[in-house]
N, C-alpha and C positions, 0 to 999 in steps of 0.2 A: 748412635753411629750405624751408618748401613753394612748389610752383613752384603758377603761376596755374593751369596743368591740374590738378594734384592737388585745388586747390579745387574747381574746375568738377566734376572726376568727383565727389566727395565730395558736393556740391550735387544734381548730378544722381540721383545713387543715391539719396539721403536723399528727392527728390524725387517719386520712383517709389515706393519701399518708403512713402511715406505715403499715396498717393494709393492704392496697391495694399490696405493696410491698411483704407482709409474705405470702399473697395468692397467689401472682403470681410466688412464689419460690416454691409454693407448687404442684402447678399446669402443674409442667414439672417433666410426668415421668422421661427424658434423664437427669435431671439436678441433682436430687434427689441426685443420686451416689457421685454429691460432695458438696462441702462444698462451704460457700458463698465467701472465698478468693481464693480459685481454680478455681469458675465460672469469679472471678474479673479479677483474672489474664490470662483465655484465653483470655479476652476479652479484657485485654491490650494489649495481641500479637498482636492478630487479626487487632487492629487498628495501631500498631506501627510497625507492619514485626517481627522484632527480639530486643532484648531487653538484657543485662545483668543481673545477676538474684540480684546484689545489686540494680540496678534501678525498677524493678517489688518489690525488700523488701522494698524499699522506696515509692514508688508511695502510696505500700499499706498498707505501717506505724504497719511493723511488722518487727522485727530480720530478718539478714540473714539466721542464725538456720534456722527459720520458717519457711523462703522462701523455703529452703532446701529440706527441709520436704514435702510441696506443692508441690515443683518442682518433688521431688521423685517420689509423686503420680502420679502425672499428666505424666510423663515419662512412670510406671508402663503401664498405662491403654491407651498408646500408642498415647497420646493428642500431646505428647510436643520433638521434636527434638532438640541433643544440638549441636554446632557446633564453632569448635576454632575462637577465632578472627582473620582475615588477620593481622590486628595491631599488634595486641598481643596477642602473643601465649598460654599468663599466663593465657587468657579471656575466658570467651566458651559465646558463645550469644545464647541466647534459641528462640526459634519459636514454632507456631503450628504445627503439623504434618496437613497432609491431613484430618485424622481419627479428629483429633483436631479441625480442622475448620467445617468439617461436623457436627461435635458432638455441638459447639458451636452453629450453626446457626440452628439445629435441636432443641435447648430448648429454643432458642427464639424465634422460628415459635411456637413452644406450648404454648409457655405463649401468644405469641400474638392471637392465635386463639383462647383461653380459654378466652381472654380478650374481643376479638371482639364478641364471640358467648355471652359472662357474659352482653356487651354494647346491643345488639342487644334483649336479653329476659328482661333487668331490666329497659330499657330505654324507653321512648317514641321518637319517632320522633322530639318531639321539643328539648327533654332532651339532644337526640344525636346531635343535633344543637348547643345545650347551652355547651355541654363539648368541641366540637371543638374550638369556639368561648375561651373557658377557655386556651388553648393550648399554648396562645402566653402571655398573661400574666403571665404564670406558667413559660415560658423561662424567662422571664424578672426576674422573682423570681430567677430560679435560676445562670442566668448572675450576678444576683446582688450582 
């Protein structure tokens, strides 16, 4: 059975790691422009090449509609390239454009360097210690 502290810490962390997360969304002028499932979904191309746009609506647990919609934008503003299946022609598999992977790793150079310069004024030397140290339990968190 979980004791009251074990809630409290679990509360607490979840409490920090969201607040830390809504800063760091804030934090990138390049990112600003979109929305939080537009920045999800470059960031699944980016890691998977090319994708169909029902596997990016499911990954991201929203309508094909939606995806739709997403994709439209992200098309518009010159992120996302479509391209027929070899397989099948009925397919089209989406990818980043150039503009798309630039844009994508230009808002996460901002939030990392917002995030380093945020570690580096609020921390001490031992603190910045203690947070690295924190880094491999927090995978285990979230492996688990």
């Amino acid at each position: 059975m979980e004791t009251g502290i074990d809630i409290q810490l679990a509360s607490d962390l979840r409490s920090a790691i969201t607040r830390l997360v809504k800063k760091l969304r804030k934090e990138s002028p390049t990112g600003r422009q979109l929305s939080l499932t537009e920045r999800s979904t470059m960031s699944q191309l980016y890691q998977n090449k090319a994708m169909l746009p029902s596997e990016l609506a499911a990954n991201e647990m929203i309508t094909n509609q939606s995806m739709s919609q997403v994709l439209n934008h992200l098309s518009e503003l010159g992120y996302v390239t479509r391209t027929a299946s070899e397989t099948d022609g009925r397919k089209v598999n989406i990818s980043l454009s150039e503009l798309g992977e630039q844009t994508l790793l230009q808002f996460r150079h901002e939030r990392d360097e917002w995030l380093a310069n945020a570690i580096t004024r609020a921390c001490t030397p031992e603190e910045q210690d203690l947070l690295r140290k924190m880094l491999a339990p927090l995978g285990k968190i979230i492996a688990a």
